[in-house]
N, C-alpha and C positions, 0 to 999 in steps of 0.2 A: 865120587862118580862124576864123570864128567860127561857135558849136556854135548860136547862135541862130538865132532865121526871124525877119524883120521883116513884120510886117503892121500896114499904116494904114488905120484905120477911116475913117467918113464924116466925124467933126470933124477930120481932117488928126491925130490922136493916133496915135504910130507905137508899136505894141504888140511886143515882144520873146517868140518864144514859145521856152521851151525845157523837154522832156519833161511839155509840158502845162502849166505853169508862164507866167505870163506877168507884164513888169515894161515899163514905163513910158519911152520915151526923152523926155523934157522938153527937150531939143535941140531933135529936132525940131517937136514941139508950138509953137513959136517962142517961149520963153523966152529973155527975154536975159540973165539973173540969173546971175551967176556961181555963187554959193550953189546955184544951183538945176539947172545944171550939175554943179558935185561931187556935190551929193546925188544928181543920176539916176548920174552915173559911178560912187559909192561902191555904188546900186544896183542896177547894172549889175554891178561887181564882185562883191557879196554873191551876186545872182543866178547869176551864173558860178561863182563857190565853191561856191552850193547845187546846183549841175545837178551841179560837179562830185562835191561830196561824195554827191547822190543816185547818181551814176553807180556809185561806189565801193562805196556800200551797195547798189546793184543789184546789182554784182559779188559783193560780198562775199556777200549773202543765195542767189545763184547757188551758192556754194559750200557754204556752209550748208546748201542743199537738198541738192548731191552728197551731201552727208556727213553728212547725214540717213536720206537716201536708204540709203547704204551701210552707217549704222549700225542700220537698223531690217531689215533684208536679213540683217547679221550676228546680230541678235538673234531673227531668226526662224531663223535657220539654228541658232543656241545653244536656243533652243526647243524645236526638234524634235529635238536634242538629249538634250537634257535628260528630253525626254518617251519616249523611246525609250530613254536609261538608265534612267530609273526602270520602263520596263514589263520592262528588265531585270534591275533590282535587285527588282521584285516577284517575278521568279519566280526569282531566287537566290535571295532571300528565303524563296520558297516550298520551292525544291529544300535549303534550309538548315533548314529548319521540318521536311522529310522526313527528312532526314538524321538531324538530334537526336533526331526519332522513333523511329526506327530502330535509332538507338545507345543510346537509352534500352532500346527493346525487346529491344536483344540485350544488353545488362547484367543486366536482371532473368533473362532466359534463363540467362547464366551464371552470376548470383548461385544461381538456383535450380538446375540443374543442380551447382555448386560447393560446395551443402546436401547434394543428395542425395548425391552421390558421397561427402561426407565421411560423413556416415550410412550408408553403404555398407560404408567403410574401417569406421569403427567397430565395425560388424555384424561383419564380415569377422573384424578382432580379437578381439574378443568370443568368438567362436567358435573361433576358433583358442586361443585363451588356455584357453577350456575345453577343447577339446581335448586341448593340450598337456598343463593337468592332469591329467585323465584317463590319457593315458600314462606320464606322470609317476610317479599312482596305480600304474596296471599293472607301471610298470617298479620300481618300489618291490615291490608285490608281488610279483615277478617276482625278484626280487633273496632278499627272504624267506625264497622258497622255493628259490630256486638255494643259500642256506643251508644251507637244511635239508637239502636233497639235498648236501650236503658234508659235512652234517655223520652222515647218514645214511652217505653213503659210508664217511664214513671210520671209522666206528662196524662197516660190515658189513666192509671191506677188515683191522679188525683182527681182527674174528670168524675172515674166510676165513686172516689170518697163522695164530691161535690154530689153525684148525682143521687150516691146514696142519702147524701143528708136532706136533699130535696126530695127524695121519696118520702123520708122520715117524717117531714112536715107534712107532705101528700099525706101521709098515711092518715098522722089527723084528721085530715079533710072527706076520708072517708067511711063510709059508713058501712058494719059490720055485722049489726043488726038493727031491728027496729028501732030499739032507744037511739042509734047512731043516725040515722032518720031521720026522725023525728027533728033532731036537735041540730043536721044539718041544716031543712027546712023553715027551721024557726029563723037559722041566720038569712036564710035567703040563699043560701047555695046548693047547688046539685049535685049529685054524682054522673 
């Protein structure tokens, strides 16, 4: 079966049509020429190679277009993609932009905050330090005079011994009852 159509124009020339294409039969043209035979038959063959190979590249360019088709589908699909990652990485972007803001701000907050407080302690010590001298001073003078009051003590505590033992002899000398009396009077002394 063949993929050609035969049409014979008005000089009896029998025209071969295939996908538009058209070639020559020199057969029937009434050629007797053997030469001129093979050449329409090699023609004839060429012709048939070329519908078939068009056919091929018909097919083939069919496919080409699927997978055209489907590659420009997926790339629009990777597009919109892409464009809706990036309007999400803009505003990571942006929520990242806030963030470092933020954490910059609350460093200076602490750095300053972590000034004053140490300036605080500082203070704090300072004051206590004078303080503590100060008590220090007092308990030092405090000490001094807890001294001198010991030493005062024991300065009157020998007075009151001395004065006790001069009682003691007082005592002697006076008189408790009659016979005590009596027996001052004989010395010559009085109460």
């Amino acid at each position: 079966m063949s993929i050609f159509s035969k049409h014979t124009d008005a000089a009896g020339i029998v025209w071969l049509r295939s996908g538009g294409d058209a070639a020559v039969d020199y057969d029937s043209a009434g050629s007797d020429d053997g030469r001129d035979r093979r050449a329409g038959h090699r023609r004839l063959q060429r012709a048939d190679t070329d519908h078939q190979d068009l056919a091929k590249q018909q097919e083939q360019n069919k496919i080409l277009t699927v997978q055209l088709d489907q590659a420009n589908t997926r790339i629009a699909d990777i597009k919109s993609k892409v464009e809706i990652t990036t309007q999400r990485m803009g505003l990571t972007q942006s929520e990242l932009a806030q963030a470092k803001s933020r954490a910059e701000a609350i460093r200076k907050e602490q750095q300053t905050s972590d000034q004053k407080l140490t300036e605080e302690i500082t203070q704090v010590q300072k004051e206590s330090n004078e303080k503590i001298g100060a008590v220090a001073t007092e308990v030092g003078g405090a000490k001094k005079d807890i001294e001198a009051t010991k030493t005062d003590l024991e300065a009157t505590k020998g007075k009151l011994d001395r004065s006790l033992g001069d009682m003691n002899v007082m005592s002697g000398l006076i008189a408790h009852n009659k016979d005590d009396l009596d027996e001052l009077r004989r010395r010559g002394d009085r109460n």
